[in-house]
mmJSON file of the N, C-alpha and C atoms, coordinates in Angstrom:
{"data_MODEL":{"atom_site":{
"group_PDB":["ATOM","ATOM","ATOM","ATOM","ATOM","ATOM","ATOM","ATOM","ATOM","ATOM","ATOM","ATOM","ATOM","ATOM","ATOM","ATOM","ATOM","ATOM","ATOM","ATOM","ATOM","ATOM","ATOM","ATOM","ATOM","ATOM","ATOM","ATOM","ATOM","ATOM","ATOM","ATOM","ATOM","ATOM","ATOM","ATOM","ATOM","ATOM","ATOM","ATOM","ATOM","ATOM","ATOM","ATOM","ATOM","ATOM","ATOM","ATOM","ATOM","ATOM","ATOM","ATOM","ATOM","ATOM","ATOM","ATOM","ATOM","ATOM","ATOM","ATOM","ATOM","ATOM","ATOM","ATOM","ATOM","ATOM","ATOM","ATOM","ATOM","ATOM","ATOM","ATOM","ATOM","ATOM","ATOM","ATOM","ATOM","ATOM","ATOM","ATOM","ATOM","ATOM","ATOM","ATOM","ATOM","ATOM","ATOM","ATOM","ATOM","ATOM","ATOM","ATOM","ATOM","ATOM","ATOM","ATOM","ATOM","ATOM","ATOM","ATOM","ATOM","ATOM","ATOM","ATOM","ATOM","ATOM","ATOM","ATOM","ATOM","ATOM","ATOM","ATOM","ATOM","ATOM","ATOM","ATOM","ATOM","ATOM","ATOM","ATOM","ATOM","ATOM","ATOM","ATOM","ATOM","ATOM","ATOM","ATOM","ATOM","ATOM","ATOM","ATOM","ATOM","ATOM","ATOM","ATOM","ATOM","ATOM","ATOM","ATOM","ATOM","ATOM","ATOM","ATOM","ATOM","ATOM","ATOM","ATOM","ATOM","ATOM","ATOM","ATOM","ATOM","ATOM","ATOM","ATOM","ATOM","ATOM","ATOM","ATOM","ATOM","ATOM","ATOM","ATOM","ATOM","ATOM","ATOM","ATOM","ATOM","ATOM","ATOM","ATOM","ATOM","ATOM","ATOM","ATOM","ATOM","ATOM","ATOM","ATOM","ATOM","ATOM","ATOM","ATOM","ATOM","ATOM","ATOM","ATOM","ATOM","ATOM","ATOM","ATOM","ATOM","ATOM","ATOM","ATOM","ATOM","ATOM","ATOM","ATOM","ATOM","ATOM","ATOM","ATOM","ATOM","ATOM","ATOM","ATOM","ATOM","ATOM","ATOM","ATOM","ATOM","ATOM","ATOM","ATOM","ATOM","ATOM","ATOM","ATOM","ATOM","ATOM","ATOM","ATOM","ATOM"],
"id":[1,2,3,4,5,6,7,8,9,10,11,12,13,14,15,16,17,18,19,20,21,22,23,24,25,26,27,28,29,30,31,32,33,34,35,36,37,38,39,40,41,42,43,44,45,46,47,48,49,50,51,52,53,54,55,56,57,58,59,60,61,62,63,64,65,66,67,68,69,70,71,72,73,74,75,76,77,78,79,80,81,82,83,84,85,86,87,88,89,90,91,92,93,94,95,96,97,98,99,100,101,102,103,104,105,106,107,108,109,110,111,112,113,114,115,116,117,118,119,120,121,122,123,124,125,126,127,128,129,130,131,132,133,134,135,136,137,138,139,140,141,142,143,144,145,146,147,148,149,150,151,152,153,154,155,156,157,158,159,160,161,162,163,164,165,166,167,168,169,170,171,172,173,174,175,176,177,178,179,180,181,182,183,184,185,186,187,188,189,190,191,192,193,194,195,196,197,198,199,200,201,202,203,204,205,206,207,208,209,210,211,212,213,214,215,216,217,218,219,220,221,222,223,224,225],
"type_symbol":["N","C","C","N","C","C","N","C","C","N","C","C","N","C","C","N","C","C","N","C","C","N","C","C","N","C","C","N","C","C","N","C","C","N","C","C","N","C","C","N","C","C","N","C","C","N","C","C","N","C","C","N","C","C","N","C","C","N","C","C","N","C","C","N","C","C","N","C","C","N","C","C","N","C","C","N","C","C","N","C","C","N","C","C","N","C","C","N","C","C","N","C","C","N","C","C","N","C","C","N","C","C","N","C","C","N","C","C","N","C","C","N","C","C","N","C","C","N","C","C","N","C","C","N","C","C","N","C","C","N","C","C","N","C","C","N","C","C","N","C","C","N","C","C","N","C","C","N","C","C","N","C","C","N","C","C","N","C","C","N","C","C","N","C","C","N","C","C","N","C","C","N","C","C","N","C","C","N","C","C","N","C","C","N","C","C","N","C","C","N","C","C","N","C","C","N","C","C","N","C","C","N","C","C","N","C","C","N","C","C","N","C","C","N","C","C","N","C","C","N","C","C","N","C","C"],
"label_atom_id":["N","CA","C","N","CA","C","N","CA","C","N","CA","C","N","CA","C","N","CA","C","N","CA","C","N","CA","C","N","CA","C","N","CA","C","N","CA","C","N","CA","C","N","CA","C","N","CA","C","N","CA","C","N","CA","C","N","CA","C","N","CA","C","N","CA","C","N","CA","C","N","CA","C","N","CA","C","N","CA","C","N","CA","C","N","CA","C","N","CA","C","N","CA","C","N","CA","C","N","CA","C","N","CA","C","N","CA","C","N","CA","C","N","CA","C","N","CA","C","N","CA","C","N","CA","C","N","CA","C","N","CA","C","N","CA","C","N","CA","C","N","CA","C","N","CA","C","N","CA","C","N","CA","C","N","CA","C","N","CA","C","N","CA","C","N","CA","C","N","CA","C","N","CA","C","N","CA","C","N","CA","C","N","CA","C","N","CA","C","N","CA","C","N","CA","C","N","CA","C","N","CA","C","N","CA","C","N","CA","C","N","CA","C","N","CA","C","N","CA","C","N","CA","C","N","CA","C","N","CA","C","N","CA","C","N","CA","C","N","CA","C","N","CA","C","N","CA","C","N","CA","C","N","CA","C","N","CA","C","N","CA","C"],
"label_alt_id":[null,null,null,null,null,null,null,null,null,null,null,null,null,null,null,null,null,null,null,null,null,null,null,null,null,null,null,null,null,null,null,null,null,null,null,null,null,null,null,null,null,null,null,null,null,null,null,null,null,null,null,null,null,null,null,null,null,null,null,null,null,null,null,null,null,null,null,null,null,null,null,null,null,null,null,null,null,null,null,null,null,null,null,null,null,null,null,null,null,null,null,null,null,null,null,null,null,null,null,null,null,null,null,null,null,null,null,null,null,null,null,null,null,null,null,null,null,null,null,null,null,null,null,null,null,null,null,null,null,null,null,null,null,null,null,null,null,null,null,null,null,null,null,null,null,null,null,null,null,null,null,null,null,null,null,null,null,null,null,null,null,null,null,null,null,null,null,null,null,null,null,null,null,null,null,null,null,null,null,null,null,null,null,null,null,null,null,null,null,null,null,null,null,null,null,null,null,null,null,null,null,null,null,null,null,null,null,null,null,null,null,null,null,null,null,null,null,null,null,null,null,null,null,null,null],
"label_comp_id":["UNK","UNK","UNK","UNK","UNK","UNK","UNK","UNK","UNK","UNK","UNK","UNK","UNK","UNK","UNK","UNK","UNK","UNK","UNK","UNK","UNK","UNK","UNK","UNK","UNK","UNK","UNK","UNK","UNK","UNK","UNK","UNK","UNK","UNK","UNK","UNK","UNK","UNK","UNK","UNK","UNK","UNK","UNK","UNK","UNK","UNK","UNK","UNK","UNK","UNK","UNK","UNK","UNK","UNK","UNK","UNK","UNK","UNK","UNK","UNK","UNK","UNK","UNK","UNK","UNK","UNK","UNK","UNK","UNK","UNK","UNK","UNK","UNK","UNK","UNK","UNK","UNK","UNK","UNK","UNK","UNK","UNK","UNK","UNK","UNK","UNK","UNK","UNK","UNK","UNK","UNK","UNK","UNK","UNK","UNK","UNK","UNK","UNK","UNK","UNK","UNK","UNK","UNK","UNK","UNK","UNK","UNK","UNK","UNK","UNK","UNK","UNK","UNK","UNK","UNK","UNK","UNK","UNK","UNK","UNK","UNK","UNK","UNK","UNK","UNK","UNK","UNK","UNK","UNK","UNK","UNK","UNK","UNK","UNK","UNK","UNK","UNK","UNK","UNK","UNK","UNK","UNK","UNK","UNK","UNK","UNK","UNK","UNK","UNK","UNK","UNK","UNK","UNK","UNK","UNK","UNK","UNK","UNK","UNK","UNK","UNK","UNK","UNK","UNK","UNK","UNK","UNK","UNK","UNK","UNK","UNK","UNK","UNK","UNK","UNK","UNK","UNK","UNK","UNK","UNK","UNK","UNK","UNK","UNK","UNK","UNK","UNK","UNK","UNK","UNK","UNK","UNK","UNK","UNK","UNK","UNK","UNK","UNK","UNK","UNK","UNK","UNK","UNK","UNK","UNK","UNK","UNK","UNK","UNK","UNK","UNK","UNK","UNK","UNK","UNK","UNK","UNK","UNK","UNK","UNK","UNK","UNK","UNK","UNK","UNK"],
"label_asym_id":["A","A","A","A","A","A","A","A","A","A","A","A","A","A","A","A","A","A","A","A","A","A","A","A","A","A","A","A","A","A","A","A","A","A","A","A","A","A","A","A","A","A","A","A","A","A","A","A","A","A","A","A","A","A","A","A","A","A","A","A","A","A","A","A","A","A","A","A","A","A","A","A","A","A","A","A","A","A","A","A","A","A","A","A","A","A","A","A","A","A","A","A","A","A","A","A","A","A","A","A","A","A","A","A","A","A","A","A","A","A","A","A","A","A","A","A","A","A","A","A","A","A","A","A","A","A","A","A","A","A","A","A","A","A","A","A","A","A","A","A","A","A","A","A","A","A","A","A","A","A","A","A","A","A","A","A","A","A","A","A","A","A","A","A","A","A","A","A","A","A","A","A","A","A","A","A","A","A","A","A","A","A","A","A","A","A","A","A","A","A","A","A","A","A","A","A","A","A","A","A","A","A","A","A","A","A","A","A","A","A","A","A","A","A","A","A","A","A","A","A","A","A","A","A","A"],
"label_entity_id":["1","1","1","1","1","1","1","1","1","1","1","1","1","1","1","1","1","1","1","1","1","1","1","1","1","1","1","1","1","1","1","1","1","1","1","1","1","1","1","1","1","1","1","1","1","1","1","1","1","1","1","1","1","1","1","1","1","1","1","1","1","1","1","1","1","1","1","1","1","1","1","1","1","1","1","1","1","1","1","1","1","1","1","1","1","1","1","1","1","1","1","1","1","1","1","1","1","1","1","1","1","1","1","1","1","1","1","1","1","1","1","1","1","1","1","1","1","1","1","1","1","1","1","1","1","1","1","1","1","1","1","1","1","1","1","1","1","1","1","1","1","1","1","1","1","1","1","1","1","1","1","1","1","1","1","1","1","1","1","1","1","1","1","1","1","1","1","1","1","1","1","1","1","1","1","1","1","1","1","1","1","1","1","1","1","1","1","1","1","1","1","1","1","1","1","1","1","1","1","1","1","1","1","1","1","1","1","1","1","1","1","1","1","1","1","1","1","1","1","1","1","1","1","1","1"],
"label_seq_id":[1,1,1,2,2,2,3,3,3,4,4,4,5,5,5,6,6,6,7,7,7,8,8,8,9,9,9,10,10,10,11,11,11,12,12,12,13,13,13,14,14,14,15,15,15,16,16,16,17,17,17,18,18,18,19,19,19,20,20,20,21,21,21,22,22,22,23,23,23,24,24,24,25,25,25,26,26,26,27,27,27,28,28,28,29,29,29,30,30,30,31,31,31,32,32,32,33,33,33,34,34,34,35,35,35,36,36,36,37,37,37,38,38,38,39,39,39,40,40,40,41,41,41,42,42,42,43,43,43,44,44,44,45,45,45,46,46,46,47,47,47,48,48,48,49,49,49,50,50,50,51,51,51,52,52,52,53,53,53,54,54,54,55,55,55,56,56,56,57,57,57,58,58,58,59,59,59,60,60,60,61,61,61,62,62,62,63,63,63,64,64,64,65,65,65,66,66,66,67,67,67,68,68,68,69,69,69,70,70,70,71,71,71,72,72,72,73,73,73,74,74,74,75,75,75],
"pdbx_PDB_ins_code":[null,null,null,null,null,null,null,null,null,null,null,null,null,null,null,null,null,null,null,null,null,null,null,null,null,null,null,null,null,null,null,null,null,null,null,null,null,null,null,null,null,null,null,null,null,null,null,null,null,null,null,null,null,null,null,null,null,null,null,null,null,null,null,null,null,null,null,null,null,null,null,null,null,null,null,null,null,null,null,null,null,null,null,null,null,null,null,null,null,null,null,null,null,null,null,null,null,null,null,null,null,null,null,null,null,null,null,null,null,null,null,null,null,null,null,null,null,null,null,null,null,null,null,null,null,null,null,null,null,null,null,null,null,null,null,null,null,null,null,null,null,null,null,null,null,null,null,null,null,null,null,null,null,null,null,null,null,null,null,null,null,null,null,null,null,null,null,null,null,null,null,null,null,null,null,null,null,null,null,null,null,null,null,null,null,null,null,null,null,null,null,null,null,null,null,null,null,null,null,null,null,null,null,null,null,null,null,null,null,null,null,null,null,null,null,null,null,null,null,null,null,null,null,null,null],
"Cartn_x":[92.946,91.673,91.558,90.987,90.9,89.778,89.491,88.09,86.722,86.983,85.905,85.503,87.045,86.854,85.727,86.635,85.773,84.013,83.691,82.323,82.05,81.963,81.367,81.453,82.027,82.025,80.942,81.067,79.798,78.47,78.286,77.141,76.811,77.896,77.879,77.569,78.484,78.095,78.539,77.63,78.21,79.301,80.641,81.208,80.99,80.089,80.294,78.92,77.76,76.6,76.691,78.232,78.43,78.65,79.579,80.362,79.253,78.26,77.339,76.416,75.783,75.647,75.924,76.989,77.975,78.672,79.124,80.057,81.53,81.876,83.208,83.458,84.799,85.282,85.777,85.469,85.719,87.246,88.002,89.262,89.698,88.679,88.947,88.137,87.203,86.588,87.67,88.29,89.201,90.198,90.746,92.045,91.466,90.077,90.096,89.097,88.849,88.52,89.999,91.528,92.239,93.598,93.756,94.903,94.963,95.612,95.521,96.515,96.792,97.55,96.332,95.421,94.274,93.239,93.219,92.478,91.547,90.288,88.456,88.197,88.203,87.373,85.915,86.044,84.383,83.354,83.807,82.068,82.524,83.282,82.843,82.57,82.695,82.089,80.758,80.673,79.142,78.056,78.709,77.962,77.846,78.951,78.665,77.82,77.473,76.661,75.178,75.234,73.641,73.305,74.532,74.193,74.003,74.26,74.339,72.941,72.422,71.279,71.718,72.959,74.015,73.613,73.662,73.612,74.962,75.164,76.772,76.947,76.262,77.018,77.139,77.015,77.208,78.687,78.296,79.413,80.729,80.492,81.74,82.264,81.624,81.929,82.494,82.247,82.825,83.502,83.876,84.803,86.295,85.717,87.2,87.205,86.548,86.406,87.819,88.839,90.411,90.79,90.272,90.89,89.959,91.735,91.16,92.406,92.234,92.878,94.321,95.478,96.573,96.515,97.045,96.723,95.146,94.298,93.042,92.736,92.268,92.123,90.723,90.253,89.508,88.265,87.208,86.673,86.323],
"Cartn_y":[112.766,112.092,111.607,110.261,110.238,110.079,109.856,110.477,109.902,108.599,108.331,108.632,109.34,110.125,111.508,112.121,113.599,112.91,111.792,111.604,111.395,110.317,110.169,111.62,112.059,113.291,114.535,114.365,115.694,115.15,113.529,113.35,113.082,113.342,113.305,111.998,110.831,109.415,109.197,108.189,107.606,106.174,106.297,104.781,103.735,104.383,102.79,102.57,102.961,102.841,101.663,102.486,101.93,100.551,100.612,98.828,98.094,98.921,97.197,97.408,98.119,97.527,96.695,96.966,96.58,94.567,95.018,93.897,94.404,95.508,96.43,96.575,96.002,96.37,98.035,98.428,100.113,100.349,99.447,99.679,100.098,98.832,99.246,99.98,100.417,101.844,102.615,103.12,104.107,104.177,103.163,102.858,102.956,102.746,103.388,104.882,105.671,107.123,107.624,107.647,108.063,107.735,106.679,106.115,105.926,107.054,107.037,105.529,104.35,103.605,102.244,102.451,101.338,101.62,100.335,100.008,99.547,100.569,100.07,98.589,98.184,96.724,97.137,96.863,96.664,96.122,95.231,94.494,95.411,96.29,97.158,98.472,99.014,100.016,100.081,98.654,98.475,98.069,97.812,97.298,99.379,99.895,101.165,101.935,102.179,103.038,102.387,100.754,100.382,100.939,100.912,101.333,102.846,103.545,105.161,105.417,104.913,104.935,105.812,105.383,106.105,105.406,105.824,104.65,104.12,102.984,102.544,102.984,102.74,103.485,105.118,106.154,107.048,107.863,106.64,106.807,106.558,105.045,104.888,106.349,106.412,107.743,108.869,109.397,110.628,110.153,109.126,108.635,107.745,107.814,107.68,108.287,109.795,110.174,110.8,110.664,111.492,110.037,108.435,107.405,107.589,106.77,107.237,106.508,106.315,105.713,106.395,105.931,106.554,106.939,108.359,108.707,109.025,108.859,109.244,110.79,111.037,112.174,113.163,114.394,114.521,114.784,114.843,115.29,116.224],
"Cartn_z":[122.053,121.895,120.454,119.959,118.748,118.272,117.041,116.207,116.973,117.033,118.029,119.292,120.028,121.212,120.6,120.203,119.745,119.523,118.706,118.019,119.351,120.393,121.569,121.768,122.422,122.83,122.586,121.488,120.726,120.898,121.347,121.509,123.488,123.924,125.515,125.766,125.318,125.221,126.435,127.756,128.338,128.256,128.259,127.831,129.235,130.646,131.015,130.636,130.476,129.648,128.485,127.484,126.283,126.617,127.785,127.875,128.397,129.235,129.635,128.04,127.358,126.273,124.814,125.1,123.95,124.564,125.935,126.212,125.992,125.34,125.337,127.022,126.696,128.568,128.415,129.866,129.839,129.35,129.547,129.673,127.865,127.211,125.752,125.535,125.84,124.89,125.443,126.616,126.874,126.066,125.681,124.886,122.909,122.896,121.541,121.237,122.606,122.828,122.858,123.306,123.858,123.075,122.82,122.48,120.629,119.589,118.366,117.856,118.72,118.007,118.381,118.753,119.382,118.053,117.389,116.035,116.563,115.761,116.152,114.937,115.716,114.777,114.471,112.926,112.389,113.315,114.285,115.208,116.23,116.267,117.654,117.303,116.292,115.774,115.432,115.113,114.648,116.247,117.083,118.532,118.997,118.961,119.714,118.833,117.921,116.964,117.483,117.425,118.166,119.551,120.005,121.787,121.654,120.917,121.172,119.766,119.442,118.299,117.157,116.666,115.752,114.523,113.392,111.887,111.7,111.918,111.865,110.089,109.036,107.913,108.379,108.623,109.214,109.666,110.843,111.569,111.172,110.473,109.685,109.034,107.897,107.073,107.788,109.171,109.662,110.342,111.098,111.882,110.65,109.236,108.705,107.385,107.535,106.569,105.36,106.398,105.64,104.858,104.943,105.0,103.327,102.459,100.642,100.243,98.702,97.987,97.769,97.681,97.127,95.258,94.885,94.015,93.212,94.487,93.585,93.688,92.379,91.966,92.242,92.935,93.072,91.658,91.193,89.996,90.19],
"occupancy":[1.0,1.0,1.0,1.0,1.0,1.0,1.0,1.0,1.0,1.0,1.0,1.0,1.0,1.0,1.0,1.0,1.0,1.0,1.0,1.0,1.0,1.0,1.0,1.0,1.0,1.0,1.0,1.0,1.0,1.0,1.0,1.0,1.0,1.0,1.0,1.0,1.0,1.0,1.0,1.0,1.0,1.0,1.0,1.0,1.0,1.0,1.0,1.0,1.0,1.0,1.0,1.0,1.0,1.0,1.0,1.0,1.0,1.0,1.0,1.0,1.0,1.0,1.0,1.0,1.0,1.0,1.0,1.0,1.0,1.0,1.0,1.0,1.0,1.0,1.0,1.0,1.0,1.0,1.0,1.0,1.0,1.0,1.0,1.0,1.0,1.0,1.0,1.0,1.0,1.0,1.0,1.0,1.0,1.0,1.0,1.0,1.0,1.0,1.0,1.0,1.0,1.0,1.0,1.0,1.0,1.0,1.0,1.0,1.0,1.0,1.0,1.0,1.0,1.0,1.0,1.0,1.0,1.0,1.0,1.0,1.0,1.0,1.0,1.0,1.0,1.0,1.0,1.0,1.0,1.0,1.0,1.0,1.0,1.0,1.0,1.0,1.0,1.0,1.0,1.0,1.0,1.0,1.0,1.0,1.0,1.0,1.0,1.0,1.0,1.0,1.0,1.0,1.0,1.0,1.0,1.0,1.0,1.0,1.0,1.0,1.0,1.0,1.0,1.0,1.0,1.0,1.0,1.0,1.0,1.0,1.0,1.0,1.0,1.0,1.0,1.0,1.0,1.0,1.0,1.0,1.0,1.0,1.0,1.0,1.0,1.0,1.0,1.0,1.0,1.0,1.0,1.0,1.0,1.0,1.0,1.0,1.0,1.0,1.0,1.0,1.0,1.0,1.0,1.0,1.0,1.0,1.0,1.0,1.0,1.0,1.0,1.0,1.0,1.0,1.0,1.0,1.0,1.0,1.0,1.0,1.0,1.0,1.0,1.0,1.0],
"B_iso_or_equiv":[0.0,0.0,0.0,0.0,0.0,0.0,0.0,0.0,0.0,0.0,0.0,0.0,0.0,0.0,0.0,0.0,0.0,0.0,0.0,0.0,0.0,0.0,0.0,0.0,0.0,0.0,0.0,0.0,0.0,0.0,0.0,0.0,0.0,0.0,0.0,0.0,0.0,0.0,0.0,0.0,0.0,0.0,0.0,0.0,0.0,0.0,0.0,0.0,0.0,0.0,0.0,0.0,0.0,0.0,0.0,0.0,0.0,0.0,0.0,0.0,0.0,0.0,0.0,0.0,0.0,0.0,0.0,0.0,0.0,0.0,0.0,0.0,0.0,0.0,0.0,0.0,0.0,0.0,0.0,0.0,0.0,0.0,0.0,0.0,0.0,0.0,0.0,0.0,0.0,0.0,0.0,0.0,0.0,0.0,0.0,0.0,0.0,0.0,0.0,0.0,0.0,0.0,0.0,0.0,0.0,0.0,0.0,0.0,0.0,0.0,0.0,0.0,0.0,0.0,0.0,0.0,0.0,0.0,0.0,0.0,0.0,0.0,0.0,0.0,0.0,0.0,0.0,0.0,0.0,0.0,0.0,0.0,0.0,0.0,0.0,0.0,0.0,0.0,0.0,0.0,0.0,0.0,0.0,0.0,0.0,0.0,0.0,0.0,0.0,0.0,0.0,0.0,0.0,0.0,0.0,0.0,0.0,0.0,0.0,0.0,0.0,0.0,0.0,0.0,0.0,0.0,0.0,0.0,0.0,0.0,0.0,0.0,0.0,0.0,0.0,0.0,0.0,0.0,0.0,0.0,0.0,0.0,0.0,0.0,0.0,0.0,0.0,0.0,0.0,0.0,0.0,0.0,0.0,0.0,0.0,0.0,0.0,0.0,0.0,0.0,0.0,0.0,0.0,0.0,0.0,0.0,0.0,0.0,0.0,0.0,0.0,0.0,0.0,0.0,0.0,0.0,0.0,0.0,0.0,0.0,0.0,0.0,0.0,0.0,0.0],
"pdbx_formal_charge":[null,null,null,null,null,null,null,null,null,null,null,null,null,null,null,null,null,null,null,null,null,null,null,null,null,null,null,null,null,null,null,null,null,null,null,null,null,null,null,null,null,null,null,null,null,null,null,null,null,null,null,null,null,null,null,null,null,null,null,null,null,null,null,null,null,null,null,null,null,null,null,null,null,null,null,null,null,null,null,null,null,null,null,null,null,null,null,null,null,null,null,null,null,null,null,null,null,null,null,null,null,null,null,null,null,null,null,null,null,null,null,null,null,null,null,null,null,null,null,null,null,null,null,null,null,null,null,null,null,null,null,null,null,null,null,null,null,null,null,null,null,null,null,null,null,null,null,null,null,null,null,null,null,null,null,null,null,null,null,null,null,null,null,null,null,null,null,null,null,null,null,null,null,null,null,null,null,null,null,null,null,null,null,null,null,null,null,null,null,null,null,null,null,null,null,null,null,null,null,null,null,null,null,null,null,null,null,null,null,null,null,null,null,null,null,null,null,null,null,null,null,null,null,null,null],
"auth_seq_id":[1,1,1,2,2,2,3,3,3,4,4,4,5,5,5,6,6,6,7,7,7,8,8,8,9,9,9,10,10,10,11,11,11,12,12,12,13,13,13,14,14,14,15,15,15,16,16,16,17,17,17,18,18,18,19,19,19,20,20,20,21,21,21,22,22,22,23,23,23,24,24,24,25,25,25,26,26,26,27,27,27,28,28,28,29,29,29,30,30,30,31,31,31,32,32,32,33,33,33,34,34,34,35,35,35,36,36,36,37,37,37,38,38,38,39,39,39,40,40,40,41,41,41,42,42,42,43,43,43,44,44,44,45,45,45,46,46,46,47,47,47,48,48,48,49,49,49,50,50,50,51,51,51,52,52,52,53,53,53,54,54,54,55,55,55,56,56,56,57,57,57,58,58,58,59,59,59,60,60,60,61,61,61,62,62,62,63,63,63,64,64,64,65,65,65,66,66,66,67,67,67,68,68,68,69,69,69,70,70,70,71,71,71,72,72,72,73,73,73,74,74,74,75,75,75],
"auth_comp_id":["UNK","UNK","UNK","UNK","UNK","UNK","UNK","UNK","UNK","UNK","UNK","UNK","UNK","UNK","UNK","UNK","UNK","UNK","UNK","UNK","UNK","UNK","UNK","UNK","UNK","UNK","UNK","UNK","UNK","UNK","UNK","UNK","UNK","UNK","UNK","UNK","UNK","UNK","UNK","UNK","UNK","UNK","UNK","UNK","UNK","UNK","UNK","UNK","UNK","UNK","UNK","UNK","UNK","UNK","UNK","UNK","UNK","UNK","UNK","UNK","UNK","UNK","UNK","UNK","UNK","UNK","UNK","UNK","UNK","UNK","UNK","UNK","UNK","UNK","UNK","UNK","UNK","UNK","UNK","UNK","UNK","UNK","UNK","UNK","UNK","UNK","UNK","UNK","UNK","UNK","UNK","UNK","UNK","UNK","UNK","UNK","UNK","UNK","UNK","UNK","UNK","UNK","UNK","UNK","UNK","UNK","UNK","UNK","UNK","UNK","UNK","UNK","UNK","UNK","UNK","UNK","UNK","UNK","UNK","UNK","UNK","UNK","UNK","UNK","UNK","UNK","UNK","UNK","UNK","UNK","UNK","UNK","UNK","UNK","UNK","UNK","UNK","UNK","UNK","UNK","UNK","UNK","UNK","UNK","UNK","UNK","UNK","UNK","UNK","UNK","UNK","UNK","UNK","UNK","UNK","UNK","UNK","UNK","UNK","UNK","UNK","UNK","UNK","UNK","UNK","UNK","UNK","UNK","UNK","UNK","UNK","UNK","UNK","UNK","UNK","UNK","UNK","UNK","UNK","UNK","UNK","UNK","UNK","UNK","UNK","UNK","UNK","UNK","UNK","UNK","UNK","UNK","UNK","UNK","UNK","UNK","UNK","UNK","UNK","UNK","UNK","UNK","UNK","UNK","UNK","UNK","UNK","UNK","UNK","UNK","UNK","UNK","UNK","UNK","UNK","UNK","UNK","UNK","UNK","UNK","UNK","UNK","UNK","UNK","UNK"],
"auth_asym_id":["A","A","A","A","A","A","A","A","A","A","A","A","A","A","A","A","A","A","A","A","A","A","A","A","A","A","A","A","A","A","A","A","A","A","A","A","A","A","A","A","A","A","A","A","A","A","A","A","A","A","A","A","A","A","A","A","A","A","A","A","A","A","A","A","A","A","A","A","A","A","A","A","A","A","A","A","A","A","A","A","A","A","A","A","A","A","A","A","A","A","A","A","A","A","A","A","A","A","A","A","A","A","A","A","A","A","A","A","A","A","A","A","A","A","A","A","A","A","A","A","A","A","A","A","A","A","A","A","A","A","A","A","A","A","A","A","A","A","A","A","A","A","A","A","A","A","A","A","A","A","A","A","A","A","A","A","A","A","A","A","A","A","A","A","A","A","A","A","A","A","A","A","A","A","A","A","A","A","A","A","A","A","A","A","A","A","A","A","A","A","A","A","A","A","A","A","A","A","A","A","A","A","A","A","A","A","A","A","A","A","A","A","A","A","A","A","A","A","A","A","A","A","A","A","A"],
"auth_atom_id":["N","CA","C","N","CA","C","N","CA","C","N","CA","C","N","CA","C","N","CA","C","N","CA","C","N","CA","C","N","CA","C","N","CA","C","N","CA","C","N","CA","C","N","CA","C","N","CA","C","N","CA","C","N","CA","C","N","CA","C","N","CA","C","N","CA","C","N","CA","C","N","CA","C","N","CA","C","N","CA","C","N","CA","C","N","CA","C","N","CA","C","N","CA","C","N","CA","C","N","CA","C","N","CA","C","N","CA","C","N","CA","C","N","CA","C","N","CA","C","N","CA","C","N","CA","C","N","CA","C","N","CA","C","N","CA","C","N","CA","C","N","CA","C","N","CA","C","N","CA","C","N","CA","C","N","CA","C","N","CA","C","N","CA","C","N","CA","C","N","CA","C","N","CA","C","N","CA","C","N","CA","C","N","CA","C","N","CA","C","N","CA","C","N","CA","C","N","CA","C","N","CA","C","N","CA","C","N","CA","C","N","CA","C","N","CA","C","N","CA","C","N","CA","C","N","CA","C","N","CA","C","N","CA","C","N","CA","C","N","CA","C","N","CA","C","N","CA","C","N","CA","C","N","CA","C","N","CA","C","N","CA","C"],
"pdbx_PDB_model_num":[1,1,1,1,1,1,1,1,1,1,1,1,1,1,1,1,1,1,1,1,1,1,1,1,1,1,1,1,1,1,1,1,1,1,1,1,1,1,1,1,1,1,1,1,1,1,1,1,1,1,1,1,1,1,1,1,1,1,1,1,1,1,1,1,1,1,1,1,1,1,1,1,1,1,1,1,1,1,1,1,1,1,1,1,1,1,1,1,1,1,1,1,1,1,1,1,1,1,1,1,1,1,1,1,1,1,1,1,1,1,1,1,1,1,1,1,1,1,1,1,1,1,1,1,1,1,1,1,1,1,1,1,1,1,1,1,1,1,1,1,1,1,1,1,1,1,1,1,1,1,1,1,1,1,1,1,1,1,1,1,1,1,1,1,1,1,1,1,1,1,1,1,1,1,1,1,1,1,1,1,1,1,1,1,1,1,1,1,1,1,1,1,1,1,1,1,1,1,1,1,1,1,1,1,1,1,1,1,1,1,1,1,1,1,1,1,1,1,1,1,1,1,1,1,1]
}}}
């Protein structure tokens, strides 16, 4: 499952709910709940956070929170 699988998840999101709000076909929310090589595009991250009443800055942040600069240093 990948990060956005787990986040739907903890919130018991329906994805065919998600797809008639969004316009996301079921087939791709499955393939970016499931499949770690299926890249979330910015306008569909930002359409599912509206459909699930998520703060898309938010979500961003915990859904790519390991994602960081090479060589940066913590303070």
């Amino acid at each position: 499952m990948t990060d956005l699988g787990l986040y739907l998840a903890k919130r018991t999101v329906n994805k065919a709910e998600v797809s008639r709000r969004t316009g996301i076909s079921k087939s791709r929310l499955t393939q970016l709940t499931s499949n770690d090589s299926a890249k979330l595009r910015a306008d569909e991250l930002y359409l599912i956070a509206l459909a699930i009443n998520a703060d898309p800055g938010e979500m961003f942040k915990e859904l790519f929170e390991g994602v960081g600069l090479k060589g940066k240093k913590d303070k």
